[in-house]
C-alpha positions in Angstrom: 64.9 132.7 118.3 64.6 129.7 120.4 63.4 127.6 117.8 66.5 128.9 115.8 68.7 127.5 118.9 67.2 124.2 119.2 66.8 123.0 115.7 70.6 123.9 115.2 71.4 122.2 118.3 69.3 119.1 117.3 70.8 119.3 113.5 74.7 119.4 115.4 73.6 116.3 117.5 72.0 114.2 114.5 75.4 115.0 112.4 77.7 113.5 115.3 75.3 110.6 116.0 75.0 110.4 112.2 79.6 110.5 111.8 79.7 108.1 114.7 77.4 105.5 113.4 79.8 104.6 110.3 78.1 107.4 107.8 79.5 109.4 105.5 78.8 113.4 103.9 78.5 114.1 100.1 79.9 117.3 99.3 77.8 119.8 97.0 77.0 119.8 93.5 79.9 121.9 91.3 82.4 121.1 94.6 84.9 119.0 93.2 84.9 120.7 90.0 85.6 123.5 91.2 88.2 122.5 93.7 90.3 120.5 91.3 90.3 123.6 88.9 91.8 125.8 91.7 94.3 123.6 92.5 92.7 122.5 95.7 94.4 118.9 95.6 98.0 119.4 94.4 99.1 119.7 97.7 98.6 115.8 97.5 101.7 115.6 95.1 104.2 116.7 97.9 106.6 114.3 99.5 105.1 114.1 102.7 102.1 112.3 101.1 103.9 110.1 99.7 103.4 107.3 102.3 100.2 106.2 101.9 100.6 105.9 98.3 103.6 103.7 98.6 102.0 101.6 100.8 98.7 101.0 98.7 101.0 100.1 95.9 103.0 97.7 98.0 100.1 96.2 99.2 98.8 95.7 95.1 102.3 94.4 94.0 102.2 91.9 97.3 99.0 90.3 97.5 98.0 91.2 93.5 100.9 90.9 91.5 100.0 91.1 87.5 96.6 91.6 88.7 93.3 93.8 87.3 93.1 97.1 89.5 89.9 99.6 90.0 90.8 102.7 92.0 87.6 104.4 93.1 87.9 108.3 93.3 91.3 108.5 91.7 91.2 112.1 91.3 94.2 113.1 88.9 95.6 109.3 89.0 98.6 109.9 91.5 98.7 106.4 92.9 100.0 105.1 89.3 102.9 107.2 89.7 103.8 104.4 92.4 102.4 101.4 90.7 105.2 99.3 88.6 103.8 98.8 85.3 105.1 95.7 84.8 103.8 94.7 88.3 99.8 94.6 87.1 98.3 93.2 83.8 95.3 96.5 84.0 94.2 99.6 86.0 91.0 101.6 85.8 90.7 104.7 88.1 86.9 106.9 87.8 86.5 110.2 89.4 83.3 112.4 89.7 85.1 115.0 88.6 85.8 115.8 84.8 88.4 118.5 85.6 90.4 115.1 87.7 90.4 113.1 85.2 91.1 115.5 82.4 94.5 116.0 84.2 94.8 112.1 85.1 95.0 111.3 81.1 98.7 112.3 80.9 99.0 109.3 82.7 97.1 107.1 80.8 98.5 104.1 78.3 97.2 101.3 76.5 96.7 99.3 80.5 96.2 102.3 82.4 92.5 103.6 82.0 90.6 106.8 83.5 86.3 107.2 83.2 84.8 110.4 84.7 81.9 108.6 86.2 79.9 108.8 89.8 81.3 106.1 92.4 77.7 105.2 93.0 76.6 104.4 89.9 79.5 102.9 88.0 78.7 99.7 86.2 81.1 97.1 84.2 81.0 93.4 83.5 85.0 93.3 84.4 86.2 91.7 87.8 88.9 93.6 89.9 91.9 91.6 92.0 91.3 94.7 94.5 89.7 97.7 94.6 91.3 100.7 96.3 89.5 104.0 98.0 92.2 105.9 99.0 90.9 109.3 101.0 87.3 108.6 99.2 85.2 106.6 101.5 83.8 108.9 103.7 82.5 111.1 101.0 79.7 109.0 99.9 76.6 108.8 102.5 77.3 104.9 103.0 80.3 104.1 103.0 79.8 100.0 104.1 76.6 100.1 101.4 79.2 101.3 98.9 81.6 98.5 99.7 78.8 96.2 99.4 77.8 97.6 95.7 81.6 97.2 95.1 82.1 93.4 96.0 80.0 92.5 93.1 82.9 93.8 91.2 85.5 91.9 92.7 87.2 88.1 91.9 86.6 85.6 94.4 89.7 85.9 96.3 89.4 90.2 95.3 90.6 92.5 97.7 89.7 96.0 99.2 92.4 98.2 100.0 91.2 101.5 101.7 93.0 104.6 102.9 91.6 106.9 105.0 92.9 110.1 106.8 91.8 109.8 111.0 90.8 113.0 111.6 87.4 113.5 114.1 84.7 110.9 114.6 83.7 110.1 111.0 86.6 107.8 109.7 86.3 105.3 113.1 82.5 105.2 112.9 83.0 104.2 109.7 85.8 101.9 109.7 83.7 100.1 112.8 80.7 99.8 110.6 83.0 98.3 107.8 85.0 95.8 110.2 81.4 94.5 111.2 81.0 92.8 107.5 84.7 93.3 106.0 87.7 91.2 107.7 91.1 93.4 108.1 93.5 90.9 106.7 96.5 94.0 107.7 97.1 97.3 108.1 99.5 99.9 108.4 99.0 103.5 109.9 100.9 106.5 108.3 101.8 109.5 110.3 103.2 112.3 107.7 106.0 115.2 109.1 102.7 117.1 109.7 101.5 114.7 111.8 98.6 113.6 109.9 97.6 110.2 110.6 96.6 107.6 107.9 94.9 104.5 108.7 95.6 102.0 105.6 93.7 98.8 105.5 93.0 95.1 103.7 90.3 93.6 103.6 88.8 90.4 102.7 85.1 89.8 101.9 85.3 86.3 103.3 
């Protein structure tokens, strides 16, 4: 019983140091299967999420107008819905999950592409004028190592543009680990009618 009490007290107290010190937590195998095909996620079409997606857009149609765009973790490819067509010369959004991007192909046309593919392990010889994780980050175990993995991805004068949701200790460990390597060039911070706060960021790899 004591044994019980302290190895569950330890494993608490390695998961905060562990969120604190910039990492992230991978969700189970079958997870976002299943949560995309019980509707877990449409709440993210609502108006009051709007915001961030307006804002990542405006940041792309800013800084990279006409440019090449890869949207890590685009689940069912919502962002486009804000992105002017005319305003970027390619997108490419991959998702884990087959169920996302089987609902993200209505969106799809002859410059708007979708891959079910893991965000760790996607390869291409392309080169991206940003790359946006919106909400997506802090689900892989290292979020800065997957930022460095990225890079190699982007143009010389590419961009990151992140979005993450601040809710405990997890996003501002790992936005402090990222600022340590990755220069915020701006940012803006959301706060939705249900007072959920959004941090949405720039950065620049040199």
């Amino acid at each position: 019983m004591i044994k019980t009490i302290i190895h569950n007290q330890y494993k608490k107290y390695k998961t905060k140091l562990w969120l604190k010190l910039g990492y992230g937590v991978s969700s189970p195998d079958g997870y976002w299967e299943n949560t995309y095909r019980q509707g877990k996620w449409s709440y993210l079409k609502y108006l009051d999420q709007l915001g961030r997606f307006s804002i990542m857009a405006g940041y792309v149609h800013r800084l990279k107008p006409g440019g090449t765009l890869l949207e890590v973790g685009c689940g069912e490819g919502l962002l486009t819905e804000s992105l002017n067509k005319d305003n970027y010369f390619k997108y490419i959004g991959i998702d884990i999950s087959k169920e996302a991007i089987q609902k993200a192909y209505s969106r799809a046309d002859e410059k708007t592409i979708f891959l079910n593919t893991e965000g760790a392990e996607f390869v291409t010889k392309e080169r991206f004028d940003a790359i946006l994780i919106i909400e997506t980050l802090y689900y892989f175990n290292n979020p800065l190592q997957i930022l460095q993995y990225y890079e190699k991805f982007l143009n010389d004068d590419g961009l990151f543009i992140i979005s993450m949701y601040r809710h405990g200790k997890r996003p501002l460990g790992i936005w402090k680990k990222v600022e340590s390597v990755y220069k915020v060039f701006d940012s803006t911070v959301i706060i939705n009618k249900k007072k959920h706060i959004f941090d949405c960021k720039v950065l620049i790899t040199h």
